[in-house]
Every structure is written in C-alpha cells, then in structure tokens.
N, CA, C and O of each residue as an XYZ file, in Angstrom:
324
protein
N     -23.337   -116.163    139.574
C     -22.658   -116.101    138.296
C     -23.573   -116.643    137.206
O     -24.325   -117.584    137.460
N     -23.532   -116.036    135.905
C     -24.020   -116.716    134.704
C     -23.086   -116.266    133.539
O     -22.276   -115.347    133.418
N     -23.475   -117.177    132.807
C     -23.218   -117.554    131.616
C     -23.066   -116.137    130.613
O     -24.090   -115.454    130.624
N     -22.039   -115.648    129.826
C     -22.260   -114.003    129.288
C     -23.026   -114.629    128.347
O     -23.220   -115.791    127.992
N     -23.467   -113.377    127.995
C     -25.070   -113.702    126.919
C     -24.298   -113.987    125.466
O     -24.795   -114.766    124.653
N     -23.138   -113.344    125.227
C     -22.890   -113.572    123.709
C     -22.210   -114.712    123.583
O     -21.277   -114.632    122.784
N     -22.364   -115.786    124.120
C     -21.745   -116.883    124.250
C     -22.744   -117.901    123.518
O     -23.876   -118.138    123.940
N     -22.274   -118.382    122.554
C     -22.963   -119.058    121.788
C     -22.743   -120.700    122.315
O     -21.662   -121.029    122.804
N     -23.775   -121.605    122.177
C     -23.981   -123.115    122.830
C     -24.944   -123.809    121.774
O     -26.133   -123.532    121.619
N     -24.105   -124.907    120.970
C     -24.395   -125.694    120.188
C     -25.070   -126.928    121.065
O     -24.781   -127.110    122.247
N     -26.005   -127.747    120.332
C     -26.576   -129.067    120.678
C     -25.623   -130.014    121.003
O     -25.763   -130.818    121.925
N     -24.363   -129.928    120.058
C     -23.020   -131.013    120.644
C     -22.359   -130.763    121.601
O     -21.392   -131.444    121.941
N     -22.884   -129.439    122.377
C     -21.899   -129.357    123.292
C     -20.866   -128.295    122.854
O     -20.013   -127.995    123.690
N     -20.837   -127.698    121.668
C     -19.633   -126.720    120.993
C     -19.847   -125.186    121.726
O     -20.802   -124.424    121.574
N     -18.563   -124.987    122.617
C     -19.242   -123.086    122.889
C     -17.986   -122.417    122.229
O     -16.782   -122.621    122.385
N     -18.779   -121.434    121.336
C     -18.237   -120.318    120.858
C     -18.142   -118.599    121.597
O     -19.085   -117.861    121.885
N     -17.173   -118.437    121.697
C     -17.378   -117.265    122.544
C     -16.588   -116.182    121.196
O     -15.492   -116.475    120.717
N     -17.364   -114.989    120.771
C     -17.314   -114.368    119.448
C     -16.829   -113.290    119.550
O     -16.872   -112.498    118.609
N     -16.195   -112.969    120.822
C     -15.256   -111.533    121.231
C     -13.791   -112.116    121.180
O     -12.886   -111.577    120.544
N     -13.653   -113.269    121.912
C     -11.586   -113.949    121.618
C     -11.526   -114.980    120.218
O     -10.472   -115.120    119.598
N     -12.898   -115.727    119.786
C     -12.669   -116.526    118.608
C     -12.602   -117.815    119.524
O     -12.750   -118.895    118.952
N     -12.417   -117.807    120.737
C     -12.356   -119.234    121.640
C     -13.482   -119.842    121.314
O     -14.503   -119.217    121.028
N     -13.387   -121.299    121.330
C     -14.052   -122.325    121.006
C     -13.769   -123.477    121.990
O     -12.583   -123.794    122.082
N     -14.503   -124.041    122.611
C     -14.580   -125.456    123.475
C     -15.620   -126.321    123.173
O     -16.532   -126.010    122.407
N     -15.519   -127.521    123.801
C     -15.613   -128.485    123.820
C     -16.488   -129.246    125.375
O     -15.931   -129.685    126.382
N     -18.242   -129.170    125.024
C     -18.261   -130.055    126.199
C     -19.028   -131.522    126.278
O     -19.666   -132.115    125.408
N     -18.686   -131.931    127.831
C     -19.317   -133.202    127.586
C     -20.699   -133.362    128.065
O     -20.921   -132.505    128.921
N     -21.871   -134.239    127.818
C     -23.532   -134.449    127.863
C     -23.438   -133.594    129.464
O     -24.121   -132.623    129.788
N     -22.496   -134.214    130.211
C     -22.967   -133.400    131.733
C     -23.008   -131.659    131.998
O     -23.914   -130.948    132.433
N     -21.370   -131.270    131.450
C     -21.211   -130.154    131.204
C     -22.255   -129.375    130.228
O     -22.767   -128.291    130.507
N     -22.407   -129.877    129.418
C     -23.556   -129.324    128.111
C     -24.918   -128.981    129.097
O     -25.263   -127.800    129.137
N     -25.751   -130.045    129.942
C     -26.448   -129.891    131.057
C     -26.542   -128.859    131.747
O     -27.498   -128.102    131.913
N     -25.077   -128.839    132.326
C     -24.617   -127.888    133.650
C     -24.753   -125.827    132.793
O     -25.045   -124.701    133.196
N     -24.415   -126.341    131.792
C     -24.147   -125.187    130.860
C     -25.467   -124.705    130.588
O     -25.552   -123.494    130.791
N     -26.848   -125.411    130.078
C     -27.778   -125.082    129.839
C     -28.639   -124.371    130.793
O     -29.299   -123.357    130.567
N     -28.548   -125.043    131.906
C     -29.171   -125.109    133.256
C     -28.831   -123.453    133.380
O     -29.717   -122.637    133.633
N     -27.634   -123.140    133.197
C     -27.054   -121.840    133.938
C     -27.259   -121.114    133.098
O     -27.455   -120.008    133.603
N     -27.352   -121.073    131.829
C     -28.201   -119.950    131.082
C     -29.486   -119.807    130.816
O     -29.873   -119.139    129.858
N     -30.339   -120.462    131.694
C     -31.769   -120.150    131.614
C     -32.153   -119.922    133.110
O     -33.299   -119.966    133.558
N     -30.873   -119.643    133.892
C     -30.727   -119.143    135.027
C     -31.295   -119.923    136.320
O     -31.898   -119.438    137.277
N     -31.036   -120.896    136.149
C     -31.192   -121.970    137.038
C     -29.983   -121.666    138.385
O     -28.863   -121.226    138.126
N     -30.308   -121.893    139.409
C     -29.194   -121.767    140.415
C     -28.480   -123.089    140.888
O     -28.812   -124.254    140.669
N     -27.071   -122.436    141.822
C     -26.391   -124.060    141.922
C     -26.966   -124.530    142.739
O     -27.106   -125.725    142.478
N     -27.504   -124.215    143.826
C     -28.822   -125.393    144.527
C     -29.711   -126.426    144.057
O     -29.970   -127.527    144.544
N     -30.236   -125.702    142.741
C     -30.913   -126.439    141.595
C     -30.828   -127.198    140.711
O     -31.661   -127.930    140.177
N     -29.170   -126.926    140.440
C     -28.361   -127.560    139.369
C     -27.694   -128.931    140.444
O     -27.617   -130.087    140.029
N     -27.310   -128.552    141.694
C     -26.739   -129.548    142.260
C     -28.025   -131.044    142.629
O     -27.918   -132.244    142.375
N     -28.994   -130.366    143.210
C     -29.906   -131.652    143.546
C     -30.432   -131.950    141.909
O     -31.360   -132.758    141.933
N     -30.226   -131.691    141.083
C     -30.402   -131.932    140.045
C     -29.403   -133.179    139.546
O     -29.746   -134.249    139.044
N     -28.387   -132.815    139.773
C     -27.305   -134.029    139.264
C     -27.577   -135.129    140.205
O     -27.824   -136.217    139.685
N     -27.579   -135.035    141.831
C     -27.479   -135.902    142.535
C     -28.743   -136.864    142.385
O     -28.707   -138.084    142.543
N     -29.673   -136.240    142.111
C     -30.778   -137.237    142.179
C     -30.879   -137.991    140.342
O     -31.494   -139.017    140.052
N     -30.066   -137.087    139.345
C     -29.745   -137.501    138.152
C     -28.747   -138.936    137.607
O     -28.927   -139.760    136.710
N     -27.793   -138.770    138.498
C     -26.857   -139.162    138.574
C     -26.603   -139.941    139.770
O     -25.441   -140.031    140.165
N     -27.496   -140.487    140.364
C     -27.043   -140.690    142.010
C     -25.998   -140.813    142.298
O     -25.510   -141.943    142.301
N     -25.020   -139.357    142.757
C     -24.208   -139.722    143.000
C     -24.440   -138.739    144.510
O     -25.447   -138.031    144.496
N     -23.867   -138.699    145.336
C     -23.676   -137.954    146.813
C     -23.338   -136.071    146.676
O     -22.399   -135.649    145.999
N     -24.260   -135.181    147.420
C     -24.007   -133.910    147.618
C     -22.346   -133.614    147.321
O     -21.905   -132.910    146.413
N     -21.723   -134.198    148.131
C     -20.299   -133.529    148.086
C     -19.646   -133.492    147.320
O     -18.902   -132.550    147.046
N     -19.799   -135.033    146.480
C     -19.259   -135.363    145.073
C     -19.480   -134.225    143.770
O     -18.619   -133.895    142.953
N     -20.966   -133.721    143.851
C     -21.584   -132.781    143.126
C     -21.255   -131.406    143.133
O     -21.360   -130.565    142.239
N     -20.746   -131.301    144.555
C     -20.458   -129.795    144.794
C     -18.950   -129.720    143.669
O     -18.621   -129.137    142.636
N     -18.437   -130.586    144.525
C     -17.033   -130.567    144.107
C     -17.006   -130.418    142.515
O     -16.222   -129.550    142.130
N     -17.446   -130.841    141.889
C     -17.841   -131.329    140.869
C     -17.986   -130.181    139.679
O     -17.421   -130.009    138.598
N     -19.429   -129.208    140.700
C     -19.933   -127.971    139.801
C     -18.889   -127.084    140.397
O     -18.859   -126.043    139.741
N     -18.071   -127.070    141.316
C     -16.760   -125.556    141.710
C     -16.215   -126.075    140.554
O     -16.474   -125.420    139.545
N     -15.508   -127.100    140.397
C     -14.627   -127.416    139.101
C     -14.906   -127.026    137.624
O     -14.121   -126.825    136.697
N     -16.229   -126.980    137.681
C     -16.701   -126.623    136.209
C     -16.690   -125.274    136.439
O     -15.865   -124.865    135.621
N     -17.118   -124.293    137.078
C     -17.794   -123.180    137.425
C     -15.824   -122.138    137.342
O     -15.578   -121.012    136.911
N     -15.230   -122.801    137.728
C     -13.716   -122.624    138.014
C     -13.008   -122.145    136.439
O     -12.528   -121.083    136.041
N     -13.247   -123.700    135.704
C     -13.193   -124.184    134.220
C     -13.895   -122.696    133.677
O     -13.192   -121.853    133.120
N     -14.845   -122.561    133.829
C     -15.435   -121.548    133.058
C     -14.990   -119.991    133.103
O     -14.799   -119.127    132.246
N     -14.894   -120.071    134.961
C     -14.202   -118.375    134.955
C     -12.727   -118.635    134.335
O     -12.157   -117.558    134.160
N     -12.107   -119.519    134.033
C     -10.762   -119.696    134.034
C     -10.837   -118.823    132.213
O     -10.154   -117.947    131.681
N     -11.948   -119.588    131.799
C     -12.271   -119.026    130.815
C     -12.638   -117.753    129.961
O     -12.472   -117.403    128.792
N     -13.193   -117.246    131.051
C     -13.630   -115.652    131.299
C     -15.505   -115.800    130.275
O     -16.055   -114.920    129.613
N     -15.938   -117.084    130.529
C     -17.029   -117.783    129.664
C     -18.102   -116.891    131.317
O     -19.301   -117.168    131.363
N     -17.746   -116.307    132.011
C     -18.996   -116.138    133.001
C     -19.006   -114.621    133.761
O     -18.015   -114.232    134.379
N     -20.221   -113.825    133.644
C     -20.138   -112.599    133.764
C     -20.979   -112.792    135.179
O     -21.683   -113.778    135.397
N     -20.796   -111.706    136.095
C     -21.476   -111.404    137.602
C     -22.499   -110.782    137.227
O     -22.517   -109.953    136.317
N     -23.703   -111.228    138.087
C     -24.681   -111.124    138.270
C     -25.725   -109.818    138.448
O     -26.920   -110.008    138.675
C-alpha cells in the first residue's frame, strides 16, 4: 500500500486530501510513518525503523503501524500498489 499521490502533507503534520476537502491531523510519529510511506519506504523498513527509534519491541510496532495503516484506509488516504 501507499500513500495516493494527490494527497497533500504539510511540515505540521496537516494532510489535505483535495478530491473530499478532508483534512487531518497528525502526530511527529504519524507525520514520520506518513513520510516514510510516500517516498516508498516499506513496512519492514518503517517498522525496524521505529523500534530501534523508539526502543520500543517488534510487536508493539507492528501493532502500532496495522493501526495507523487501518486509520488511513479507514480514510480512503491509501491507494494499492
């Protein structure tokens, strides 16, 4: 999965998506997780990325990026590959 291209991503974290007018809100991690995936980084990459970022444990992380990744399709913020 990635990120649809007309999805606009501010420095604060602001995503504009310019087909519904939707607008969100993210936080320094998400903003991260968000960047990572539009310059097409994978979740293998993104995950040992947090864990060794963040020390926090694989499972914690997984769990972590399904939830966001979830958040986002919930959104319709992510087009197939």
């Amino acid at each position: 999965m990635k990120i649809r291209n007309n999805i606009a991503l501010s420095d604060s974290g602001f995503i504009f998506d310019p087909s519904t007018g939707d607008s969100f809100s993210l936080n320094p991690i998400g903003l991260e997780i968000l960047r990572m995936l539009k310059s097409g980084k994978d979740k293998s990459f993104i995950l040992t990325y947090m864990v060794d970022t963040y020390q926090t444990d694989m499972e914690t992380a997984e769990k972590d990026y399904d939830d966001f990744m979830g958040m986002l399709t919930q959104f319709h913020l992510l087009q197939e590959k």
